[in-house]
N, C-alpha and C positions, 0 to 999 in steps of 0.2 A: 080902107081904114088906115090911118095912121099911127104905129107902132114903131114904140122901142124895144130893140131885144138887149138886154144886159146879161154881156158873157157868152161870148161866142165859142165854147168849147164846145164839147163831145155833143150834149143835149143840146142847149143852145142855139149851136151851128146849123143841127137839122132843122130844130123852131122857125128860127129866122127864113133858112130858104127855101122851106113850106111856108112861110107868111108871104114871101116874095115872089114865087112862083103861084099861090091863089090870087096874085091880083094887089095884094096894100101894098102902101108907101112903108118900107121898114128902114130904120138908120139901127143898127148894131152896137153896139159898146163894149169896148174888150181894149186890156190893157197892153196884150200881145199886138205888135206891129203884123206879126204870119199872119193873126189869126180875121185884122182888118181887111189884109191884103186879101184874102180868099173871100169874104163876104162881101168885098167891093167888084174883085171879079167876074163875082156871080153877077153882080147887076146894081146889086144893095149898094148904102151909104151907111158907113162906118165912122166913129167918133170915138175917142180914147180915156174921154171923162163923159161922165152920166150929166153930169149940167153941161155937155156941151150937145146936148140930144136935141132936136128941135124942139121949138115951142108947139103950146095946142097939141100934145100927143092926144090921143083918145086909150091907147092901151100902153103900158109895161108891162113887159114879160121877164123876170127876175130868175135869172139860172146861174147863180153864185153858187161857195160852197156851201154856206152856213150862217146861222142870223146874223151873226154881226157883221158878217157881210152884208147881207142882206139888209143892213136897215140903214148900213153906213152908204150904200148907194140910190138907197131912196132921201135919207133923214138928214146924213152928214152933210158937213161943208159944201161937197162936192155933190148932194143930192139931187135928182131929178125932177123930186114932186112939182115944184114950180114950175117944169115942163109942161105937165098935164092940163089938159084944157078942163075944163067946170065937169064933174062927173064922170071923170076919167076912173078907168077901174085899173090896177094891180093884181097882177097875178104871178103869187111867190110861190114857186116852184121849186125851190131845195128844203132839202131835206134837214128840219127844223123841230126843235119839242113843241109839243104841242102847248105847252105856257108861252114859248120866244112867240109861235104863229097870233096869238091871242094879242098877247102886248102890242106885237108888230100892228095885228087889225085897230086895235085902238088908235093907235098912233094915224093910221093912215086915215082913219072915218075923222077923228078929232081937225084932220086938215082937209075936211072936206072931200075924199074921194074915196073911191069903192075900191073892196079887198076880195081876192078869192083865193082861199088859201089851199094851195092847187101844185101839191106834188107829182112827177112822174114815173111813170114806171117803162121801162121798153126797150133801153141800152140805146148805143149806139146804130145799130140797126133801125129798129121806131123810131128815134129820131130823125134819121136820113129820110126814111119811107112816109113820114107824116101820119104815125100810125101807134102815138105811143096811151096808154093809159093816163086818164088823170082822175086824181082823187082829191075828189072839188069839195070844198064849204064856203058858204057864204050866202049872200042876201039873193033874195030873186033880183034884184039892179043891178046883181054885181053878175050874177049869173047872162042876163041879157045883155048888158054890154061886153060881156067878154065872148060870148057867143061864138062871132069870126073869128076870132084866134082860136076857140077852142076846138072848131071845124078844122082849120089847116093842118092844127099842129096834131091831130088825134083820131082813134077812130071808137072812142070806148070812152068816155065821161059820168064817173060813178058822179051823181050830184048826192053826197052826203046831209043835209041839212043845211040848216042859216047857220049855225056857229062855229067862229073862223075855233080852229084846232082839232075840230074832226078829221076832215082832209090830213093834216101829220102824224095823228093818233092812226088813223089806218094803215098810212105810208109806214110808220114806227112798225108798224105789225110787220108787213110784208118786207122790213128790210132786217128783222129778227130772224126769219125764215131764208131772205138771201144770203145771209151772211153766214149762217149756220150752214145750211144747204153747200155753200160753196167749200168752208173749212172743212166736211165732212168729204166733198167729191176728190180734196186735194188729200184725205186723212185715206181713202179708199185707195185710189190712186197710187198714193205714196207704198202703203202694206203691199198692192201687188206687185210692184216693180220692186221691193225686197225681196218678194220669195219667191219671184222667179217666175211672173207673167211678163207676157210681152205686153209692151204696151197700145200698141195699136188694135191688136186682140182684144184687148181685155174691154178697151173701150167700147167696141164694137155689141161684146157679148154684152156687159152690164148696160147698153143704149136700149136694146131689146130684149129685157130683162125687168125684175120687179122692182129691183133696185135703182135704178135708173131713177133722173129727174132730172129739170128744166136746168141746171144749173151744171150738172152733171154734162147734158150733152151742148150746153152751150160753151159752157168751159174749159172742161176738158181737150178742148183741140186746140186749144194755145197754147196750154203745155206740150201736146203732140208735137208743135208748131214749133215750140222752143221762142214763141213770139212772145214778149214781155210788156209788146205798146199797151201802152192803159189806155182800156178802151172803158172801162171803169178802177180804179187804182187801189192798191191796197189801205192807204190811207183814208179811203173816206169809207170802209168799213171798219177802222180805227173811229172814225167819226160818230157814224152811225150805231153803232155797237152799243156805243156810249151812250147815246142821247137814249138807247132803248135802257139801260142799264143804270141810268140818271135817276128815268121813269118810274122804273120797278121798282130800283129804292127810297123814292118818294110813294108809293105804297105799300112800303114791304111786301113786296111781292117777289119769291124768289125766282129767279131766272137762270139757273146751274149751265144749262147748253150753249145761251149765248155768252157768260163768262168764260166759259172755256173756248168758243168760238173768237171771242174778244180779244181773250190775252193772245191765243195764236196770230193774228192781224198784227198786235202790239209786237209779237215775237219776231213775224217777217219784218216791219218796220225799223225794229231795233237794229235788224241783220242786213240795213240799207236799203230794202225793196217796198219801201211806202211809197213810192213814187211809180212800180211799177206792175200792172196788170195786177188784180187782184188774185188771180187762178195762183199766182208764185206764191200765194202764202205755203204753197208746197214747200218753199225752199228752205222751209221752218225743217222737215222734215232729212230734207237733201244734206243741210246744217247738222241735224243731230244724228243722223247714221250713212251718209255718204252714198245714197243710193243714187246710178248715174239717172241725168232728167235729158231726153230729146234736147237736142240743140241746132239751134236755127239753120236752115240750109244756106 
């Protein structure tokens, strides 16, 4: 199959050479020169504008940060649509309100081609391993033609219905839950290294423990680590936060954990750490009572 990947980071990067290693022709898109340089070593062909992607693609694969990325690399100037050959389908994979997913599907059926509005879930890990979550909507057409991308790239394919914004409505759930989940494991964290637990102890005992969670033991050991590469960043749970937080208040619907979850993201970001590892939104905490945090070896 002939495929574009747009945006070869963290998700992306694994997308692409799981598309690459099952067999398609994938050319990459990313505006990082590193980030060409490693997907062309792998084997791929990389391009650094979306109109410069081959013609007749059959799939796009869209791992930007956020719609208006996201529609300025299909829609814009520089757009791709024109790439895609006659019933080409789109599969927009960031994490989006479920209104921008809807509009965006408009936009792309009105120009003739198929949408799946198809967020992930599975970190940097799932993406390497070809193994991440996606939480699909859209047409049965859009579903069969996205098919082989969505084998490569996955091993769990909720198909949510035909209408594009379910997929970000679910995604919207589960990133209310990460984002909370994680402000919580660095709120836990941060308490017992004040009063005087060690922290690799501590980690250990609450892993196999009731407390304990997904985010908890996945997390937690880059603080251990004192490693701060974003492997997901603290800014796009700034991101995210929001778009749940948008949501809720387009239904009055109160949302008190993830506000408070929210502003702490906002708190690290203001403190200069938007850019890194989302686990430091600890260093909200480090910030307001000086408690010492593992540092990298």
């Amino acid at each position: 199959m002939k495929v574009g990947v747009i945006g070869l980071g963290t998700m992306g990067m694994g997308a692409a050479l799981n598309l690459l290693n099952k067999g398609h022709a994938v050319t990459g898109c990313d505006l990082r020169a590193e980030s060409r340089d490693a997907f062309t070593a792998a084997g791929g062909a990389a391009v650094d504008s979306p109109d410069a992607l081959p013609a007749d693609l059959q799939a796009v694969v869209v791992f930007v940060v956020n719609a208006a990325q996201t529609e300025q690399v299909l829609l814009g100037e520089q757009g791709c649509l024109p790439r895609l050959a006659k019933g080409g389908v789109v599969l927009c994979c960031a994490t989006v309100a479920p209104e921008s997913a809807r509009a965006l599907g408009r936009k792309i059926e009105d120009a003739g081609f198929l949408m799946l509005d198809s967020p992930v879930s599975g970190g940097a890990v799932g993406a390497r391993a070809g193994t991440m979550t996606v939480m699909a909507s859209g047409s049965e057409a859009a579903f069969a033609r996205a098919q082989p991308v969505l084998e490569a790239i996955s091993t769990r394919v909720w198909r949510l219905g035909a209408d594009i914004g379910v997929g970000s409505t679910v995604k919207m759930v589960n990133q209310l839950l990460a984002g909370v989940h994680i402000a919580t494991a660095a709120e836990a964290l941060a308490l017992g290294i004040r009063a005087g637990a060690e922290p690799e102890t501590l980690f250990k005992v609450i892993s196999e423990s009731a407390g304990s969670s997904w985010m908890w033991q996945n997390r937690v050991p880059h603080i251990l680590a004192g490693d701060d590469t974003p492997l997901s960043a603290v800014n796009i749970f700034v991101k995210d936060l929001g778009i749940v937080l948008d949501q809720a208040r387009a239904l009055t619907f109160p949302l008190p954990l993830a506000a408070a979850a929210h502003q702490l993201f906002l708190a690290a970001a203001a403190n200069g750490q938007g850019g890194k590892d989302d686990a430091f939104v600890i260093r909200v905490w480090q910030a307001l009572t000086g408690i010492p945090l593992p540092e990298k070896a």
